[in-house]
C-alpha positions as CSV (number, residue, x, y, z in Angstrom):
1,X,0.0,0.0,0.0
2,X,1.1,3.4,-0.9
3,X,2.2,5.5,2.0
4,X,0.4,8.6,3.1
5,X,2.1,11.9,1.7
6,X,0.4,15.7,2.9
7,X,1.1,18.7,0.5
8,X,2.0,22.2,1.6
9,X,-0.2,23.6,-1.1
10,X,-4.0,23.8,-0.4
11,X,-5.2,21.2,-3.4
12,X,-3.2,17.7,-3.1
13,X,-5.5,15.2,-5.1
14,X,-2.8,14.6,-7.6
15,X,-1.0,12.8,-5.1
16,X,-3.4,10.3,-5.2
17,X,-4.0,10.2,-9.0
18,X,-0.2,9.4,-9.0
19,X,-0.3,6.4,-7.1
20,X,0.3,2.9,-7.6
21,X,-2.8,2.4,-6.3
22,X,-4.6,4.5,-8.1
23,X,-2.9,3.1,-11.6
24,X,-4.3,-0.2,-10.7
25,X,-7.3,1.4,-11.8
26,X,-6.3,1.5,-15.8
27,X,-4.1,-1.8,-15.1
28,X,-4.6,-4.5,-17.5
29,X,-6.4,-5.0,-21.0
30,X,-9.9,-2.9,-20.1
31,X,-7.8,-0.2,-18.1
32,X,-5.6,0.2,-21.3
33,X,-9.2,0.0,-23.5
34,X,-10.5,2.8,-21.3
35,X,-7.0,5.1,-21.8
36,X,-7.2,4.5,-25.3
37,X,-10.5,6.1,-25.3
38,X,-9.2,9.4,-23.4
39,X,-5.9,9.6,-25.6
40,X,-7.6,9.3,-28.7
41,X,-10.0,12.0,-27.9
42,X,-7.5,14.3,-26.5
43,X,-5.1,13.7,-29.0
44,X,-7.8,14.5,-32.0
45,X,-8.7,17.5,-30.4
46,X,-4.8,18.3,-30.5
47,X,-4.4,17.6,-34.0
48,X,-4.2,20.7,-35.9
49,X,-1.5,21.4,-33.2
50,X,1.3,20.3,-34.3
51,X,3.7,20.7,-31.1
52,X,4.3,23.4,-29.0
53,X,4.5,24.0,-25.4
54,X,1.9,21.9,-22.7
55,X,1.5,22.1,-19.3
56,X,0.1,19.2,-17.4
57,X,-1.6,20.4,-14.0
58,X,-1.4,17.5,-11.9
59,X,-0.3,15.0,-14.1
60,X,2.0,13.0,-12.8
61,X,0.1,9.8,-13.6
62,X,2.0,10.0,-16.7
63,X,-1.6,8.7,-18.6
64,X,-1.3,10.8,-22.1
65,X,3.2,12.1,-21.7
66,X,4.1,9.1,-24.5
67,X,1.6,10.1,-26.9
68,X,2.0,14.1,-26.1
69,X,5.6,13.7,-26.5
70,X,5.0,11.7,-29.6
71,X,3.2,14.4,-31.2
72,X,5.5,16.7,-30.9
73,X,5.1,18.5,-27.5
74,X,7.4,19.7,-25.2
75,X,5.7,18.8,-22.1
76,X,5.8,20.2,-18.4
77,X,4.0,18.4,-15.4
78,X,3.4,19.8,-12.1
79,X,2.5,18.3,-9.0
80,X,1.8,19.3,-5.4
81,X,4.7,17.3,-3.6
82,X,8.1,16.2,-4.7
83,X,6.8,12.5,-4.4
84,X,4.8,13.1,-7.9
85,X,8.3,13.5,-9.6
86,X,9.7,10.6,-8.3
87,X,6.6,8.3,-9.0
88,X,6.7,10.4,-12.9
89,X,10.1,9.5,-13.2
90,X,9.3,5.6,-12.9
91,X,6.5,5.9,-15.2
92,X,8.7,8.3,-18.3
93,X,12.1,6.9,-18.4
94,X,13.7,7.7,-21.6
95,X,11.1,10.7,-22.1
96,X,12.2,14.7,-22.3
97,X,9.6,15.7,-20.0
98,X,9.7,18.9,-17.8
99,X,8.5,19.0,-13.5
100,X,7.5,21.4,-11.4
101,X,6.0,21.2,-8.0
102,X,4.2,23.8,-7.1
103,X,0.4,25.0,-5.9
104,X,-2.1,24.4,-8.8
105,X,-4.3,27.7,-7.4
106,X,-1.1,29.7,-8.0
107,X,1.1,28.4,-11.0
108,X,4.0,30.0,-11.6
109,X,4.1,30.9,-14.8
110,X,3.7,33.9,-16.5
111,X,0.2,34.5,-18.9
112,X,0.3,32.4,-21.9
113,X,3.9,30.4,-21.2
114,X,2.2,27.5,-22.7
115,X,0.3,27.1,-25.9
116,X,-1.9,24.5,-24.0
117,X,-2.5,23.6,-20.6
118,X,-4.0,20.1,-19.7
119,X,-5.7,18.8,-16.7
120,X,-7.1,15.0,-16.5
121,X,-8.4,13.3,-13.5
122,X,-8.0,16.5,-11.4
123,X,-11.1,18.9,-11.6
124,X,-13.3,16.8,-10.0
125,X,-11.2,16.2,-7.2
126,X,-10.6,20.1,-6.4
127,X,-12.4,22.0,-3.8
128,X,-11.3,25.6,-5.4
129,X,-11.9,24.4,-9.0
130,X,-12.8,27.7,-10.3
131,X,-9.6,29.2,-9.6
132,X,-8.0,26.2,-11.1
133,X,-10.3,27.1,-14.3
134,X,-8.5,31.0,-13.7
135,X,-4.8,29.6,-13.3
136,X,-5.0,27.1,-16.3
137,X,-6.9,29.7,-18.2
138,X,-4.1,32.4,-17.6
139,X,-1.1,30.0,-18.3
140,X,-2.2,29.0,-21.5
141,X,-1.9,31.0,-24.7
142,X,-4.0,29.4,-26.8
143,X,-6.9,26.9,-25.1
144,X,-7.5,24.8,-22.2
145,X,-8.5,20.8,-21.8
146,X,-9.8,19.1,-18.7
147,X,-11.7,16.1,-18.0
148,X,-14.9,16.2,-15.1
149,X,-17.9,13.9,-14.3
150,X,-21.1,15.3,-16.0
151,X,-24.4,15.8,-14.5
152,X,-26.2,14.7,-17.4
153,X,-25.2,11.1,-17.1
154,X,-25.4,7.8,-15.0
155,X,-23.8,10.4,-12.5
156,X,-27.5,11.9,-11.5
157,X,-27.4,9.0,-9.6
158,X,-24.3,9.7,-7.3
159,X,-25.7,10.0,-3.9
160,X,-27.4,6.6,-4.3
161,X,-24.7,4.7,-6.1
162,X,-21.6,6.2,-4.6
163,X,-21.8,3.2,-2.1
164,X,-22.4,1.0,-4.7
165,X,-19.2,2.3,-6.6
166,X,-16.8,1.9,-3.8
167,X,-18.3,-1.2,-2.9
168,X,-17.5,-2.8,-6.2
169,X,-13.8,-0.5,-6.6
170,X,-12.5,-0.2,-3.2
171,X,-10.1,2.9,-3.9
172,X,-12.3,5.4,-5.5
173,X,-12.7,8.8,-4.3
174,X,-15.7,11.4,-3.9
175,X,-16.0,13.2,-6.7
176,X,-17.8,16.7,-7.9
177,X,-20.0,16.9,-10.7
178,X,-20.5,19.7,-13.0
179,X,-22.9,20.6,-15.8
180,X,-21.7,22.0,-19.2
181,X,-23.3,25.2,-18.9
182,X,-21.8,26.1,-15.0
183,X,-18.5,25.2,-16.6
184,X,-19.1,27.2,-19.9
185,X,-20.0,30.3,-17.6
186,X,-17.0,29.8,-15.5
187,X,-14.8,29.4,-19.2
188,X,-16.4,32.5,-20.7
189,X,-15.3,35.0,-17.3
190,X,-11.7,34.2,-18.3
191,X,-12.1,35.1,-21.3
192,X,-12.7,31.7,-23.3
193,X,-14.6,30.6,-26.0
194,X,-17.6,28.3,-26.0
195,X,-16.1,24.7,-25.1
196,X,-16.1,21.5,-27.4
197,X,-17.7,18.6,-25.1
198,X,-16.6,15.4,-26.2
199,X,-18.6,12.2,-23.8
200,X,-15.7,9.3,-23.6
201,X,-18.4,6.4,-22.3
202,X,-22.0,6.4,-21.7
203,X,-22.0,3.0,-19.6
204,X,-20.2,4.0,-16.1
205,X,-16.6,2.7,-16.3
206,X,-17.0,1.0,-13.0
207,X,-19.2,-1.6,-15.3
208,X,-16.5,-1.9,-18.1
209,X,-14.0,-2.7,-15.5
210,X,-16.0,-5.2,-13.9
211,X,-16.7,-6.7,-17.2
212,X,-13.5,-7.2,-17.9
213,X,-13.8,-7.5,-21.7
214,X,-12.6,-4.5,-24.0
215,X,-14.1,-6.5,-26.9
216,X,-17.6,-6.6,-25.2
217,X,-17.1,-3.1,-24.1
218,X,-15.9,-1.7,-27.2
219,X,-19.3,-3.5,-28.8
220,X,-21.7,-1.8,-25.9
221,X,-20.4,1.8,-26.5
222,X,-19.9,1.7,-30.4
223,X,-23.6,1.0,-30.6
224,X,-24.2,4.2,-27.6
225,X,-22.1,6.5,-30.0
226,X,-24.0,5.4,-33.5
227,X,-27.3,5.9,-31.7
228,X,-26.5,9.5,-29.8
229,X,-26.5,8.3,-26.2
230,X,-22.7,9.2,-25.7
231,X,-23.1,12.5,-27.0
232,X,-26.7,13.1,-25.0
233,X,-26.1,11.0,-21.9
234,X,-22.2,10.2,-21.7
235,X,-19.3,10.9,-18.7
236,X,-16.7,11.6,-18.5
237,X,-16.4,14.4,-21.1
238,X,-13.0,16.0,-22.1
239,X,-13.7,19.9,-22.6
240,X,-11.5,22.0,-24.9
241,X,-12.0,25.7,-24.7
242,X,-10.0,28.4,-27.1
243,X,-8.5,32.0,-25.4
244,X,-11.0,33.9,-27.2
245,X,-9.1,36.1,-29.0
246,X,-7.4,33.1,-30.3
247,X,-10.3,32.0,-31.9
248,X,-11.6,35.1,-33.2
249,X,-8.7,35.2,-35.2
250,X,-9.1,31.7,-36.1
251,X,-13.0,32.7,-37.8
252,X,-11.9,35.5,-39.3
253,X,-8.8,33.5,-41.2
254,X,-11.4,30.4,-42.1
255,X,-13.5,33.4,-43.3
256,X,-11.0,34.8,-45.4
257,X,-10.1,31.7,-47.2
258,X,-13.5,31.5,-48.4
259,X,-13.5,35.3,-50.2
260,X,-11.7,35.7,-53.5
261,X,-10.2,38.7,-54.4
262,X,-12.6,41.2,-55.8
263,X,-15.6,39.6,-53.9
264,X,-17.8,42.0,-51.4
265,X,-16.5,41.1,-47.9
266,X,-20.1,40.9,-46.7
267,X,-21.3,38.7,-48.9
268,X,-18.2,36.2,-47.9
């Protein structure tokens, strides 16, 4: 059993998500069916990026460094007690990656160090979580990507299955749950655009893992996504939100493709 380790900094989950314990939670073939799900998503939605600088709040889980490395990004992880860059270390050898530990509430970095900033399996897990939103927001220069538990999901359900849940997992945590408009609020007062949600599962993943099948998985949420009930009903979702300035520049340049020379503008 992992021993106990207390942060300085007021928000410590991450030294949790970075435990050996908490890895046996994606151990094995359905743990690495349900990553593959996460690091496809993420990494589509990172596509037209290619490379740059990436901040990973909290992630010393080391869950998505190969594949961000892969694609071409120059990766920094922070944590909220030196015993994240140790367990890191284990998990990335052989990777350039960058560490800082440090308090997630106050990063520091100056605005827009990083051309993305990336937080998975932390949101949930954070009392303050709107000045988290503000930090990651600031840090980045170009958009933001978390993970959270929605509402609209299996998840309206917490207060009578949380029992249930721990019951069948043994080491999972109380989580918050949010609703895509309270985060889309909370997005647009830092000065963000209006987020792409993208569901990973509609069946809870505590039932995938006790199923213990990716096939039979992959089969149940194939037919969800061909018939809507991911998109309407699914959990977690992965949110990407562009700096707004960012991405009026980006309309205005999709836009301007589209007029030819001599055309009138407003008819573009």
């Amino acid at each position: 059993m992992d021993e106990e380790y207390h942060s300085v900094f007021p928000e410590s989950a991450d030294i949790e998500t970075c435990s050996a314990d908490y890895a046996t939670r994606f151990s094995g073939a359905t743990g690495q069916y349900l990553l593959s799900v996460q690091s496809r998503i993420i990494l589509d939605m990172l596509s037209r990026d290619e490379g740059g600088k990436l901040l990973s709040v909290g992630g010393a889980h080391g869950q998505l460094i190969a594949p961000l490395v892969e694609q071409g990004f120059d990766v920094t992880v922070t944590g909220s007690h030196d015993i994240c860059h140790e367990r890191l270390r284990r998990r990335v050898k052989g990777l350039a990656v960058s560490y800082r530990t440090c308090d997630c509430l106050h990063l520091p970095f100056d605005d827009g160090t990083y051309d993305v900033v990336l937080a998975i399996r932390l949101l949930t897990h954070v009392v303050h979580w709107q000045q988290l939103i503000a930090e990651m927001c600031r840090v980045a220069r170009k958009f933001v990507i978390f993970d959270y538990p929605d509402r609209r999901s299996s998840n309206i359900l917490y207060c009578l299955l949380f029992p249930l849940k721990k019951a069948l997992e043994g080491n999972t945590r109380p989580f918050l749950l949010f609703s895509r408009a309270q985060l889309s609020r909370e997005l647009e007062k830092n000065g963000y655009s209006a987020p792409e949600f993208r569901a990973q599962f509609f069946l809870p993943m505590v039932i995938h893992r006790k199923l213990a099948s990716p096939r039979i998985s992959n089969i149940l949420e194939a037919g969800a996504r061909v018939t809507g009930l991911t998109t309407l009903f699914g959990s977690p979702i992965i949110l990407k939100s562009r700096k707004r300035e960012i991405s009026t520049n980006l309309e205005q340049s999709l836009l301007s493709r589209r007029c030819l020379p001599g055309m009138n503008q407003e008819r573009c």
